[in-house]
Each structure stands twice: as C-alpha cells, then as structure tokens.
C-alpha positions in Angstrom: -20.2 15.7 -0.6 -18.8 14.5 3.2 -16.0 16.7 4.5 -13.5 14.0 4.3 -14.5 13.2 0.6 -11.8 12.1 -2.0 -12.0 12.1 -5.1 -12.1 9.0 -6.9 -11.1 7.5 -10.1 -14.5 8.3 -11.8 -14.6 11.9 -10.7 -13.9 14.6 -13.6 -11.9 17.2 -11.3 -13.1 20.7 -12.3 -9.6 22.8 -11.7 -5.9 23.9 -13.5 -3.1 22.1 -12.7 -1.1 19.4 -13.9 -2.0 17.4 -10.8 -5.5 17.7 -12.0 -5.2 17.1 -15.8 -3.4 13.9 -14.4 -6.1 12.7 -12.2 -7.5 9.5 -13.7 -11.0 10.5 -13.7 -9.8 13.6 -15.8 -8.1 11.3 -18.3 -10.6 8.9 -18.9 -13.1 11.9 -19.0 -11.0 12.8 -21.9 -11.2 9.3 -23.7 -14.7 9.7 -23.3 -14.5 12.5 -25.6 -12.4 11.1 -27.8 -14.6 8.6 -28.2 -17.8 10.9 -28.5 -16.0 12.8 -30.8 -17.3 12.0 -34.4 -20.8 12.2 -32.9 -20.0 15.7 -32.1 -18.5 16.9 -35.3 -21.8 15.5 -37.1 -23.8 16.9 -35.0 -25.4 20.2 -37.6 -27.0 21.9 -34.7 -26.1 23.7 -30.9 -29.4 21.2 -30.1 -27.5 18.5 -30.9 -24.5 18.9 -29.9 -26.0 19.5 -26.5 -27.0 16.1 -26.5 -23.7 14.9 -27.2 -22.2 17.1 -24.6 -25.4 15.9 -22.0 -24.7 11.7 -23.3 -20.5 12.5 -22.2 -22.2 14.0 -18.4 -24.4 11.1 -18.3 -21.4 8.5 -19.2 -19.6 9.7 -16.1 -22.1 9.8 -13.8 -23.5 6.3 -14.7 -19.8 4.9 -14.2 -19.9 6.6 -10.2 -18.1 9.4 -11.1 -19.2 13.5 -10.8 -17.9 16.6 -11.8 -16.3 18.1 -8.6 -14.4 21.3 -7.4 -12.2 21.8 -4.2 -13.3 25.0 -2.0 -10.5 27.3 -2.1 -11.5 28.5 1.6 -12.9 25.3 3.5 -10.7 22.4 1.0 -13.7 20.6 0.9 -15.3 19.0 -2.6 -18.4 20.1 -3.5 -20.5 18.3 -6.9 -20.2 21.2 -9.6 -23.6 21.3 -11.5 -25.0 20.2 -14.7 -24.1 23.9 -16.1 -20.4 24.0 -15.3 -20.0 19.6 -16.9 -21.4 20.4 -20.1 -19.2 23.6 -20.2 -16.3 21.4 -19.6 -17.6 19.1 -21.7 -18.2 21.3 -24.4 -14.4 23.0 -23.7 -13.1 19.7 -24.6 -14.9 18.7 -27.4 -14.1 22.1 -29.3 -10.5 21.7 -27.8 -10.5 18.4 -30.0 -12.0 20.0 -32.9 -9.3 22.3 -33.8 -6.4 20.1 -32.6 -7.1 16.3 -33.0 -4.0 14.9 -31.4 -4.6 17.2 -28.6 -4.9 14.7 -25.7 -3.1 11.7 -28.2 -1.5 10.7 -24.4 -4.2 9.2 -23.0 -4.9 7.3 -26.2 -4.4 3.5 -26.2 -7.9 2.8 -25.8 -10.1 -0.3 -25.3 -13.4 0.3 -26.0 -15.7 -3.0 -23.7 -19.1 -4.2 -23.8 -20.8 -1.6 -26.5 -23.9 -1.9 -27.8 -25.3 -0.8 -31.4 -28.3 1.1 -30.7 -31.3 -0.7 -33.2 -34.2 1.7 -32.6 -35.0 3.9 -35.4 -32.5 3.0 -37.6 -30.0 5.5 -36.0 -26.2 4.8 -35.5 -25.3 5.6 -31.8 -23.2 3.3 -29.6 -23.3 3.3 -25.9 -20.5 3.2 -24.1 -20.7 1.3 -21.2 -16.8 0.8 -20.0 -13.9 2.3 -21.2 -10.0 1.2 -20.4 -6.7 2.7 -21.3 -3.6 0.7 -20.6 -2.5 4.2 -20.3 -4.7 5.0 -16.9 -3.1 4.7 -14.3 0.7 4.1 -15.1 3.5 6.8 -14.6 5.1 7.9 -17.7 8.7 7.0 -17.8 10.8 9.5 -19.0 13.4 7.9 -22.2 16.9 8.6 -20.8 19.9 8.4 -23.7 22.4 5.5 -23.3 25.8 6.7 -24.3 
C-alpha cells in the first residue's frame, strides 16, 4: 500500500482497540458475518466452513475493501494476507457461535440487491451490498431527565 494510505470504509482493520472495532469497515465486516452466519453453523465440515470463511474475504475484497495492519515501527498500512482474513474471519464466526448477540450493535441491517443462486439446486445467496443505518452514526449516550 502507498505510504500516505488511509484506510477506507471498506477496509477490515486487523488490530485491538476500540478505535478499531469502531472503524466502519470493521463493522460492516461484522454484518457480513452476521449475515454469513447460518451458512456457517450448517456447514458439517472444516472444508466447508473454509469456504464460508474464503466467500466472507471475497465479499470484502469485491466491495474495495482489504484486510490491513498498521506497522508498529514505520505507521504505514500494509495488506495482511489471505491467512491472517480467514483467521479473522474464522475468529468471528466462532465468536458468533457461542454468543449470538455478540455484535447485536451493529445490527439494523438492510440486506440490497441479492441474488438466489439457481445452479444445482443449492440455497446460497450472494451478497452484493450491505447497509446499516447504524454505520456511520455516533452513538448517543441516554442522559436521565429529572
């Protein structure tokens, strides 16, 4: 990536932090896998639910967006890998699995433009755009009137 790269709001930030998890490529990443997320739990084998994990990757790429990391020594963004996206990928899926409402923040989802797959007789959907009215939008804290 340039040296004066930024990310933008497609990019799935790889890093801790609050500032991160905020990032609005991070948070749609997440209603991605929301979204992906039945498709994962009936997936029977590690085969397939690498091609889950590989058809969330693929959905943020196509949409612009990478998996990146900031160089702790030079600050500059550097494109992650295959590997390291499908572990986070895969993080977040299991994440999901044992607490559903884990990422219930992000959720007011608008699912656009998705297409019933008619090949084979099989039941996948492709994504092609995904909205939250909550993307974007500060959350307001709820102060008590006396």
């Amino acid at each position: 990536l340039p040296f004066d790269y930024f990310p933008s709001n497609y990019d799935v930030i790889c890093a801790k932090g609050k500032n991160y998890y905020n990032h609005i490529g991070n948070r749609r990443f997440r209603i991605t896998i929301q979204i992906l997320l039945a498709e994962y739990k009936m997936a029977k084998s590690k085969a397939q639910k690498g091609v889950v994990l590989t058809n969330a990757v693929d959905l943020v790429r196509r949409n612009g967006g990478g998996f990146i990391r900031r160089d702790k020594v030079t600050g500059q963004w550097y494109e992650v890998g295959d590997h390291l996206a499908r572990e986070k990928s895969g993080e977040m899926f299991r994440a999901l699995v044992l607490n559903p409402t884990a990422f219930s923040d992000d959720f007011n989802v608008n699912v656009t433009n998705t297409k019933k797959s008619r090949n084979d007789d099989d039941d996948d959907v492709v994504v092609d755009r995904i909205e939250s009215s909550n993307i974007g939008r500060s959350k307001q804290k709820k102060r008590k009137t006396w």
